[in-house]
N, CA, C and O atoms as CSV, one atom per row, in Angstrom:
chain,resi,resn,atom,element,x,y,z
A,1,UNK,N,N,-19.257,0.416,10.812
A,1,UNK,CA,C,-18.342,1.071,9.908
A,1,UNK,C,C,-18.363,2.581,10.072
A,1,UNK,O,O,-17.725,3.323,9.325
A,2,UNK,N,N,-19.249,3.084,11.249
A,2,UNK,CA,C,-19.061,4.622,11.204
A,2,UNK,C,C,-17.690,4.980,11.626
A,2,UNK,O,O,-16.948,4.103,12.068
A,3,UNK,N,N,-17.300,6.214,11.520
A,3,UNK,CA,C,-16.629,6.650,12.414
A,3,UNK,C,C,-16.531,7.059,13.844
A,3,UNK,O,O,-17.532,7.143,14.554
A,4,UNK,N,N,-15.612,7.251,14.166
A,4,UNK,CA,C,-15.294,7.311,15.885
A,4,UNK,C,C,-16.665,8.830,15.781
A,4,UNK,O,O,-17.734,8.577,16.336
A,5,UNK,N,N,-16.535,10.204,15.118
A,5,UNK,CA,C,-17.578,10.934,15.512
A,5,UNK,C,C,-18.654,10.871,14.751
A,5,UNK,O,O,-19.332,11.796,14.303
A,6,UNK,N,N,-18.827,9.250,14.576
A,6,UNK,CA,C,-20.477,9.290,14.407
A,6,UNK,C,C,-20.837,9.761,13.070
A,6,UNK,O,O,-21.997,10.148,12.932
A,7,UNK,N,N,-19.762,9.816,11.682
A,7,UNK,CA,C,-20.129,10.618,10.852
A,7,UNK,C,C,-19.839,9.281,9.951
A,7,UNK,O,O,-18.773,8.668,9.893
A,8,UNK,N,N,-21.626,8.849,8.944
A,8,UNK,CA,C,-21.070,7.465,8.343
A,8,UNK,C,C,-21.058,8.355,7.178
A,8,UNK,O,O,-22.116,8.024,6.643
A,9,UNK,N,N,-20.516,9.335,6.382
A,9,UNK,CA,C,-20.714,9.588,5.058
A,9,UNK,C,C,-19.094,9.561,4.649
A,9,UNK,O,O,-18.710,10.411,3.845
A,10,UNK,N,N,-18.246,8.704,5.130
A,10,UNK,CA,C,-16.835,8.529,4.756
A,10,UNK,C,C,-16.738,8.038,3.410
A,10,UNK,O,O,-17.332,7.125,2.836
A,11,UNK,N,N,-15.943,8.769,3.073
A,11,UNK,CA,C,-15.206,8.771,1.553
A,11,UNK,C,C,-14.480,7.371,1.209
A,11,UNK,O,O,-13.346,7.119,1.614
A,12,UNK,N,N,-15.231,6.502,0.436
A,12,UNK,CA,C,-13.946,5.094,0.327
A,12,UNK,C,C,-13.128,5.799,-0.676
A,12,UNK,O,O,-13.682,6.113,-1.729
A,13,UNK,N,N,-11.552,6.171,-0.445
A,13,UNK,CA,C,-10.352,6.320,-0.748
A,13,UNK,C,C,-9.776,5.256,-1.789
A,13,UNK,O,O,-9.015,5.433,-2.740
A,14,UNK,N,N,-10.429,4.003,-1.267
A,14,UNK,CA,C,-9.520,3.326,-2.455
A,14,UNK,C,C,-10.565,2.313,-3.027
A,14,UNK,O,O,-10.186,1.235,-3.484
A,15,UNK,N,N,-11.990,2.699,-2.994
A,15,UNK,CA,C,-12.868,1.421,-3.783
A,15,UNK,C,C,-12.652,1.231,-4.565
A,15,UNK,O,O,-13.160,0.158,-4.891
A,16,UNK,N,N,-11.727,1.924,-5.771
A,16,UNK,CA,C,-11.932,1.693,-7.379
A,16,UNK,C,C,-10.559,0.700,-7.165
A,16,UNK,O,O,-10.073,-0.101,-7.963
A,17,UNK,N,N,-10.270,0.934,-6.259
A,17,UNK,CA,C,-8.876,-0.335,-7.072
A,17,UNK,C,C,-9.305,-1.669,-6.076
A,17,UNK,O,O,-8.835,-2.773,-6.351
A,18,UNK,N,N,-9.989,-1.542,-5.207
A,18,UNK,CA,C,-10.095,-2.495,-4.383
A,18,UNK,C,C,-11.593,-3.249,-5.440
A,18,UNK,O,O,-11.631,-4.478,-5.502
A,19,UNK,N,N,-12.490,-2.591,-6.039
A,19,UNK,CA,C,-13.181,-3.183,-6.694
A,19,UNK,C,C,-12.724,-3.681,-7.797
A,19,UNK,O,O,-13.563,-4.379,-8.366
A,20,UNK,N,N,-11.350,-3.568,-8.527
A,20,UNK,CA,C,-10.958,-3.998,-9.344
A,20,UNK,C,C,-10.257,-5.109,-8.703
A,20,UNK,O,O,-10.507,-6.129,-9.346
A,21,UNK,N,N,-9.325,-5.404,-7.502
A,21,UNK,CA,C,-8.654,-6.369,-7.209
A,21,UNK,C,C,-9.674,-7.732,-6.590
A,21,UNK,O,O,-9.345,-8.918,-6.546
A,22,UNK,N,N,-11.113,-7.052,-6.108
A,22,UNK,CA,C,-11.998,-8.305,-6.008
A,22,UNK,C,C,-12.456,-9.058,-7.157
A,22,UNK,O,O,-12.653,-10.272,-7.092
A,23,UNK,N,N,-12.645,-8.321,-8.288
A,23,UNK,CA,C,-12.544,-8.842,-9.551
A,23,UNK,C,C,-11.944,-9.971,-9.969
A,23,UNK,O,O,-12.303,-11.086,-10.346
A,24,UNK,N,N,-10.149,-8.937,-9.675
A,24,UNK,CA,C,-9.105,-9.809,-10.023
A,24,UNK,C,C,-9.440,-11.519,-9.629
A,24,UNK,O,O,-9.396,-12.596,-10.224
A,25,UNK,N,N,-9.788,-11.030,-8.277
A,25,UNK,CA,C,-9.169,-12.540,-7.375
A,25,UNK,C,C,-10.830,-13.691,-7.766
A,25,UNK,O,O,-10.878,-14.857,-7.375
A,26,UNK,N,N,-12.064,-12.985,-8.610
A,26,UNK,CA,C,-12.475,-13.892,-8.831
A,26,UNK,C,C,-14.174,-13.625,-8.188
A,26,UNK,O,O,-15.118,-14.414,-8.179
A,27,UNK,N,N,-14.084,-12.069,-7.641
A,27,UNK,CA,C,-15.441,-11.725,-7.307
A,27,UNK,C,C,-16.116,-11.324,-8.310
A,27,UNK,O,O,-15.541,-11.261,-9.397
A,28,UNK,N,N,-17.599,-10.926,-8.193
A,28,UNK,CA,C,-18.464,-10.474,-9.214
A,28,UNK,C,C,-17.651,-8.954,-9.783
A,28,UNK,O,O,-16.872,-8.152,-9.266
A,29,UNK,N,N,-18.275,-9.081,-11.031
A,29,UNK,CA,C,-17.743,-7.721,-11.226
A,29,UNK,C,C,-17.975,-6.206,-10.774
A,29,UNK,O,O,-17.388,-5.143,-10.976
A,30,UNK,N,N,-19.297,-6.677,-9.953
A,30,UNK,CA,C,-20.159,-5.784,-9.389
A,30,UNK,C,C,-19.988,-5.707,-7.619
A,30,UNK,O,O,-20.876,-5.162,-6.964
A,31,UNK,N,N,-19.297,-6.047,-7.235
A,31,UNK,CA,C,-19.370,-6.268,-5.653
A,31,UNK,C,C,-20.022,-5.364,-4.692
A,31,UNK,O,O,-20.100,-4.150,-4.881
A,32,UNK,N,N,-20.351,-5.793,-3.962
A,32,UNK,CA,C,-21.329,-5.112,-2.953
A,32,UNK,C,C,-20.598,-4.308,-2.667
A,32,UNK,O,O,-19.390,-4.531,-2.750
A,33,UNK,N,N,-21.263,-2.659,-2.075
A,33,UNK,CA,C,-20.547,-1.519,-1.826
A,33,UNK,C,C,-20.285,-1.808,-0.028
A,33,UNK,O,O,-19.258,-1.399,0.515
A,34,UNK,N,N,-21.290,-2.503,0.684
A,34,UNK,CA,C,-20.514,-2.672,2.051
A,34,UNK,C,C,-19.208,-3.452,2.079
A,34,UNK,O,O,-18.242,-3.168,2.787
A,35,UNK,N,N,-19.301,-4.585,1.130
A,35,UNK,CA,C,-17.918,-5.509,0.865
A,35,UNK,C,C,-16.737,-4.728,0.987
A,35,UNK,O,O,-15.973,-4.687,1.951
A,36,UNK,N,N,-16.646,-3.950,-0.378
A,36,UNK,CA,C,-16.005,-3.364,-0.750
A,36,UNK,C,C,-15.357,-2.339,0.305
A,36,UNK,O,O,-14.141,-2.148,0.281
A,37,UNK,N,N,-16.246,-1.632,1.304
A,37,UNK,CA,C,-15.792,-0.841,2.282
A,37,UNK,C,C,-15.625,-1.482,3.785
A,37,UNK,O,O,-15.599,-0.725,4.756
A,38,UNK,N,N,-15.513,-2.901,3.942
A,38,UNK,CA,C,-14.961,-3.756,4.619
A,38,UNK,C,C,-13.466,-4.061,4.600
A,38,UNK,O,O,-12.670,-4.141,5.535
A,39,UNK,N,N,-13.320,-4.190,3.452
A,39,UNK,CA,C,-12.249,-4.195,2.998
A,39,UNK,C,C,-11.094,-3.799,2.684
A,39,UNK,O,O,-10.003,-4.351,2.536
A,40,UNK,N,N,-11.827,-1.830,2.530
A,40,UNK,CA,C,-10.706,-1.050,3.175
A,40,UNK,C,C,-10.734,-0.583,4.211
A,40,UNK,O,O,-9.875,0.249,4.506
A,41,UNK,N,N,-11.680,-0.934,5.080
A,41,UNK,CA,C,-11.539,-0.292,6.563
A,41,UNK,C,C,-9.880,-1.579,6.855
A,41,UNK,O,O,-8.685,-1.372,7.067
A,42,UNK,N,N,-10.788,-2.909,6.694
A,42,UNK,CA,C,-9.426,-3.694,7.014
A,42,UNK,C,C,-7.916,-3.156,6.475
A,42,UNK,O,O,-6.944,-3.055,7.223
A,43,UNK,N,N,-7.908,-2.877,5.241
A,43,UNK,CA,C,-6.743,-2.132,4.793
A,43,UNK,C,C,-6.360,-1.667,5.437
A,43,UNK,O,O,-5.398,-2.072,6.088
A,44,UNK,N,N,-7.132,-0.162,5.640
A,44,UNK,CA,C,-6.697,0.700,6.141
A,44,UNK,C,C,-5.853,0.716,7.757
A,44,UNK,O,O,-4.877,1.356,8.148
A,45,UNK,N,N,-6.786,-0.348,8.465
A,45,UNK,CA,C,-6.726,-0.654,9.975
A,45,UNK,C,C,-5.313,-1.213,10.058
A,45,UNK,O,O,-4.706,-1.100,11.123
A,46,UNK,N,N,-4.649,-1.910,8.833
A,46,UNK,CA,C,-3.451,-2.747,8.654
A,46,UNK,C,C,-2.269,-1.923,8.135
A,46,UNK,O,O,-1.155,-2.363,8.422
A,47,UNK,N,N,-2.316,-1.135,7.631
A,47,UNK,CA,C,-1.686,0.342,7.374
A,47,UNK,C,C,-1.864,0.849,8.514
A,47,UNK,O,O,-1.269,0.060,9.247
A,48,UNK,N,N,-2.049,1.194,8.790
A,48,UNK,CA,C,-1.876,2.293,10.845
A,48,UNK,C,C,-1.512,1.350,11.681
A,48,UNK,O,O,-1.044,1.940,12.655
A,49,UNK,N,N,-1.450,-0.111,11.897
A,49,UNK,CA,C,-0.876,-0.744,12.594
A,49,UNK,C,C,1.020,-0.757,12.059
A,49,UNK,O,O,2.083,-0.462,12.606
A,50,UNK,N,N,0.664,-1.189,10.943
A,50,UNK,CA,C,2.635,-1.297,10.706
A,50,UNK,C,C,2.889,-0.235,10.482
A,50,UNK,O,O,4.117,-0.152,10.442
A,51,UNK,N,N,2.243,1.088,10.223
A,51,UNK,CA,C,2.935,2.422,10.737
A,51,UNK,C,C,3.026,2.417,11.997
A,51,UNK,O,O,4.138,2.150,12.450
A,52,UNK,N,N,2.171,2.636,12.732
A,52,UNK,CA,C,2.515,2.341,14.269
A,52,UNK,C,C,3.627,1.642,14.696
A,52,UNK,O,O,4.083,2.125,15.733
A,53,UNK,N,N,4.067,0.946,14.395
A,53,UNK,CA,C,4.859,-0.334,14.873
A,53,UNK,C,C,5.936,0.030,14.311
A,53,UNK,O,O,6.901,-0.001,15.074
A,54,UNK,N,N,6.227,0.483,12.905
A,54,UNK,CA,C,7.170,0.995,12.237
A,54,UNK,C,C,7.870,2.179,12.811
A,54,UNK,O,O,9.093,2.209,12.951
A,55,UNK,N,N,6.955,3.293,13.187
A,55,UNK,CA,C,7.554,4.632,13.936
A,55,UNK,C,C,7.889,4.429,15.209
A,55,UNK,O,O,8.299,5.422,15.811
A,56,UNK,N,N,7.831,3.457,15.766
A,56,UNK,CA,C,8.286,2.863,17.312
A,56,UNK,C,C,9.602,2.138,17.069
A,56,UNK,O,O,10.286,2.097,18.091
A,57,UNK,N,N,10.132,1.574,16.046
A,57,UNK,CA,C,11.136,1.418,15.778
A,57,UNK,C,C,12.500,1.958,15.254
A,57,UNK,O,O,11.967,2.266,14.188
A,58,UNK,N,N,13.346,2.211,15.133
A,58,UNK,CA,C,14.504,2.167,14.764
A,58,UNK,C,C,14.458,4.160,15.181
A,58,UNK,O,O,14.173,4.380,16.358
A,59,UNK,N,N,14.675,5.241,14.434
A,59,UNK,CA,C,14.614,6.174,14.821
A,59,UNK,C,C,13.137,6.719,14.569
A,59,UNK,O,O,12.338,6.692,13.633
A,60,UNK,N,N,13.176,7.351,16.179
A,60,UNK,CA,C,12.077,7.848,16.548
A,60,UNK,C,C,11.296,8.570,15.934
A,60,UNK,O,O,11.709,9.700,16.194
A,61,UNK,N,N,9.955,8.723,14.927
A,61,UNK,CA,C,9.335,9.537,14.704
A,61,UNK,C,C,9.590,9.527,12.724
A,61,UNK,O,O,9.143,10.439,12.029
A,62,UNK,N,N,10.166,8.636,12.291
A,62,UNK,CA,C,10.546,8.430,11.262
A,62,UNK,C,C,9.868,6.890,10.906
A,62,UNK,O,O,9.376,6.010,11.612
A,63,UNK,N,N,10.077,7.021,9.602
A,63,UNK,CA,C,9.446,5.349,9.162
A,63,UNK,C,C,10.621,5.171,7.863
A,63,UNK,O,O,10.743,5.830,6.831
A,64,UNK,N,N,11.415,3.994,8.384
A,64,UNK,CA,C,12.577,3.546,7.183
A,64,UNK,C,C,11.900,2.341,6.399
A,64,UNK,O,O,10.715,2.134,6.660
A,65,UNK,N,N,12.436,1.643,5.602
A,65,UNK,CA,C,11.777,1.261,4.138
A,65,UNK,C,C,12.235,-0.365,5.743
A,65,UNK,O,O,11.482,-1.193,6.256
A,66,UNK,N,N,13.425,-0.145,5.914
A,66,UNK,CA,C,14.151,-1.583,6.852
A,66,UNK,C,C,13.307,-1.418,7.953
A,66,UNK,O,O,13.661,-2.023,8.965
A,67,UNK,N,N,12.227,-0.720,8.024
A,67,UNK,CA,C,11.217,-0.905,9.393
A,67,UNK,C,C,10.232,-1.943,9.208
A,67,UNK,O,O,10.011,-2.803,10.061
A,68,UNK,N,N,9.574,-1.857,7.974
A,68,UNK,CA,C,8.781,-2.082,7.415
A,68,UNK,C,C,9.266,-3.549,6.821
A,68,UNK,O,O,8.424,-4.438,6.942
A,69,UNK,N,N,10.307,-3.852,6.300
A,69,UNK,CA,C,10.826,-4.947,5.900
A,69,UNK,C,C,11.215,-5.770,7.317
A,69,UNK,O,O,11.254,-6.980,7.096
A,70,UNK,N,N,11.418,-5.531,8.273
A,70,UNK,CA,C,11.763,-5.896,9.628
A,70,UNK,C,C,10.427,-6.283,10.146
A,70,UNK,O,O,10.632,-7.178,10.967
A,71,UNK,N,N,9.316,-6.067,10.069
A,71,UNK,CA,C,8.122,-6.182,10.406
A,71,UNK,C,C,6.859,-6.649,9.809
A,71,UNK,O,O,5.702,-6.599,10.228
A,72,UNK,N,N,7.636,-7.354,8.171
A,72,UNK,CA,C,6.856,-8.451,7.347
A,72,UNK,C,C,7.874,-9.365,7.271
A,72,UNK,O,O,7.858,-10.103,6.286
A,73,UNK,N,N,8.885,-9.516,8.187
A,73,UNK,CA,C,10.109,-10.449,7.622
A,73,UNK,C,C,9.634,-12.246,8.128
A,73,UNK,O,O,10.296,-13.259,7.899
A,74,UNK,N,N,8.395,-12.156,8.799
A,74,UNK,CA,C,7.833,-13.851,8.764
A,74,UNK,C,C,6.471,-13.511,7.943
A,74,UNK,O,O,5.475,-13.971,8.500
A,75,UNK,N,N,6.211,-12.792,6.715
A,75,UNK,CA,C,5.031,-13.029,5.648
A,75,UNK,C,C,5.865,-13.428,5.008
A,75,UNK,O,O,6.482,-12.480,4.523
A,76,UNK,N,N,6.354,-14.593,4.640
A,76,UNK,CA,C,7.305,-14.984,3.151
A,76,UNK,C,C,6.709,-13.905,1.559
A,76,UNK,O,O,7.279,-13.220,0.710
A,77,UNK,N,N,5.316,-14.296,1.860
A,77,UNK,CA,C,4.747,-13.369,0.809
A,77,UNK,C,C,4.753,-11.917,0.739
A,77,UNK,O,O,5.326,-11.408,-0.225
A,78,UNK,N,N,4.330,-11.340,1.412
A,78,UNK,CA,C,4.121,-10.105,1.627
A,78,UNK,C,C,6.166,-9.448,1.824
A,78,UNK,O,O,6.518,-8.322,1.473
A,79,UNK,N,N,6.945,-10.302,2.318
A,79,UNK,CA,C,8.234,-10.069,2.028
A,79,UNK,C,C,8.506,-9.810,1.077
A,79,UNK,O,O,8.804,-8.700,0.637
A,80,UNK,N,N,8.421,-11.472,0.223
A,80,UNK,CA,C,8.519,-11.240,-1.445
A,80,UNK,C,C,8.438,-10.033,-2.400
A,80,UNK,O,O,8.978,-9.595,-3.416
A,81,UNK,N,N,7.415,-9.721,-1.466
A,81,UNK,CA,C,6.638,-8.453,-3.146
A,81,UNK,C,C,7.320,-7.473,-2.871
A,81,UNK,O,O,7.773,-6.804,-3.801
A,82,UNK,N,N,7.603,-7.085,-1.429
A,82,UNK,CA,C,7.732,-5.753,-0.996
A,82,UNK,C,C,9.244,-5.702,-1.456
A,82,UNK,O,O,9.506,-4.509,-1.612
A,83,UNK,N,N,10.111,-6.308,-1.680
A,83,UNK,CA,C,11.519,-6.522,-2.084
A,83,UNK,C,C,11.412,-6.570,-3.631
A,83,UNK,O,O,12.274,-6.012,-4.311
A,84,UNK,N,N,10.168,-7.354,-4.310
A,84,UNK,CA,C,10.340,-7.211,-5.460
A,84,UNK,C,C,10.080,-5.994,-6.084
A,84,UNK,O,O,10.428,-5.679,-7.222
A,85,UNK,N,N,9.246,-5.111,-5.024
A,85,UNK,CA,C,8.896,-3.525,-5.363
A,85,UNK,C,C,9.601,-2.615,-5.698
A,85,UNK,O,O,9.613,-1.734,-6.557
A,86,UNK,N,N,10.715,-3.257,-4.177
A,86,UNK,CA,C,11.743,-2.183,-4.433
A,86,UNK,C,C,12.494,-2.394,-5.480
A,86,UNK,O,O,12.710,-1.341,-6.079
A,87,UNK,N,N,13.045,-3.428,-6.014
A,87,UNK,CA,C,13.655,-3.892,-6.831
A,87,UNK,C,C,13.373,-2.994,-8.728
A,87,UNK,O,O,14.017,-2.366,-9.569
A,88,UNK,N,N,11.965,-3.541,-8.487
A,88,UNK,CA,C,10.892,-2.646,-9.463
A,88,UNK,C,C,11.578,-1.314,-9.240
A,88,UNK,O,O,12.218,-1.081,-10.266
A,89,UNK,N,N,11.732,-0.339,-8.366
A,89,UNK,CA,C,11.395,1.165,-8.082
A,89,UNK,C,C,12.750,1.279,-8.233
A,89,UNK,O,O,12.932,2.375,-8.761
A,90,UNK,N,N,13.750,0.756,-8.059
A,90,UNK,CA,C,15.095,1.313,-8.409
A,90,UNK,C,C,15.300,1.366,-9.922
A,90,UNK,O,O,15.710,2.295,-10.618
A,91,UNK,N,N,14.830,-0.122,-10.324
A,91,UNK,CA,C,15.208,0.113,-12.033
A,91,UNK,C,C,14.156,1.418,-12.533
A,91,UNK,O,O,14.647,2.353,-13.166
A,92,UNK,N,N,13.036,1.404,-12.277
A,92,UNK,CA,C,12.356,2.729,-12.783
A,92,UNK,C,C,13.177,3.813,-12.709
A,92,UNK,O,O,13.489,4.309,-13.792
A,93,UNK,N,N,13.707,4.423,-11.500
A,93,UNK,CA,C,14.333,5.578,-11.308
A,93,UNK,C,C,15.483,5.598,-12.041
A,93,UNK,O,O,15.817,6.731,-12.387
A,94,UNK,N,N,16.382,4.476,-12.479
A,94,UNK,CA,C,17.653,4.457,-13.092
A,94,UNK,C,C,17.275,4.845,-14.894
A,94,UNK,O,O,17.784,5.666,-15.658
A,95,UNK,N,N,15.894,3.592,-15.131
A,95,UNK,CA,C,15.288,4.516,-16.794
A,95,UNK,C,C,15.218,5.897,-16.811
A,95,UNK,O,O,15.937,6.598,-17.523
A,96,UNK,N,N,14.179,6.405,-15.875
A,96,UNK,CA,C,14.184,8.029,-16.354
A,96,UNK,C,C,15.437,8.554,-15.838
A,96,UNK,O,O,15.651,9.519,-16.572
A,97,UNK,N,N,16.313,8.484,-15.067
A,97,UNK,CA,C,17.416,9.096,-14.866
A,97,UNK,C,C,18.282,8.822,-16.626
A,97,UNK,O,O,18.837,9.810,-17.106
A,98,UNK,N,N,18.311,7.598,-17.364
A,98,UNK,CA,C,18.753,7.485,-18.503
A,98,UNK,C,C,18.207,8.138,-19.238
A,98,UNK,O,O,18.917,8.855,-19.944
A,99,UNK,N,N,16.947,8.192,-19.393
A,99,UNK,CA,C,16.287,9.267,-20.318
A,99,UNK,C,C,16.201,10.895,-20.288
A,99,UNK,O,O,16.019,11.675,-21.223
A,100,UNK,N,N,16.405,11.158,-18.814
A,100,UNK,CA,C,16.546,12.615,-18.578
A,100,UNK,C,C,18.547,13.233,-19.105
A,100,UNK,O,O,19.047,14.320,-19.394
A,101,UNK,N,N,18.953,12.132,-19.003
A,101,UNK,CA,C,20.730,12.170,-19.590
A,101,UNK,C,C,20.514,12.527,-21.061
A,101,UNK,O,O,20.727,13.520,-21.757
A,102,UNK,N,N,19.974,11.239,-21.256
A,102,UNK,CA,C,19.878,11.685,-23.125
A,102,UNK,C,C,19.081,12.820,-23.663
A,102,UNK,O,O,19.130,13.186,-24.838
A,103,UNK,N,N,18.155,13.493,-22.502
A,103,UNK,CA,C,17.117,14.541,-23.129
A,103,UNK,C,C,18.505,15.671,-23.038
A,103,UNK,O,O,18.437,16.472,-23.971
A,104,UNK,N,N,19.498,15.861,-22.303
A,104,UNK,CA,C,20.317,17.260,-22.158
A,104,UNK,C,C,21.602,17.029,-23.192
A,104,UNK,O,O,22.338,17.974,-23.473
A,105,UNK,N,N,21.815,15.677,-23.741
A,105,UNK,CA,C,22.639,15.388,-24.358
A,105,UNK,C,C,22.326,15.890,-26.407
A,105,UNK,O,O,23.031,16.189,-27.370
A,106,UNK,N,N,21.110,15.737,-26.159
A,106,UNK,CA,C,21.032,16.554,-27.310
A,106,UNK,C,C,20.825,18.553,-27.774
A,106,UNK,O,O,20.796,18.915,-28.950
């Protein structure tokens, strides 16, 4: 788990939610701290691959939301969510856009 220069005092970035989602799924509440940083190395390693793969596609040097959807389009699951996200993220933006209307309207 070191890094490429040999430096193991890396920062886990996302243990607190990843120790909460081992929880979720039914681990101790306490999970081992190598677990835990297994887990986002894997993350992480899976994130730089579909970026990778993503910026090789469609225009060069850019990453579109349809790159990314083009490149989970046989995870039925991982499809699912990512559509239901967006789905999620538009109605969010349309509430506060309603609420920022009514804040100038008074």
């Amino acid at each position: 788990m070191d890094d490429e220069d040999g430096d193991d005092t890396k920062k886990l970035t996302m243990s607190r939610e990843i120790k909460f989602m081992m929880y979720g799924f039914g681990d101790d509440p306490c999970p081992y701290t190598q677990s835990i940083a297994l887990i986002e190395d894997i993350v992480i390693n899976y994130i730089n691959e579909i970026s990778h793969q993503a910026l090789n596609m469609g225009k060069k040097g850019k990453i579109a939301v349809e790159d990314i959807l083009h490149l989970i389009r046989n995870d039925p699951k991982k499809h699912g969510r990512v559509k239901e996200l967006l789905i999620s993220n538009d109605e969010i933006k349309k509430a506060r856009k309603g609420f920022e209307e009514d804040k100038y309207r008074y």
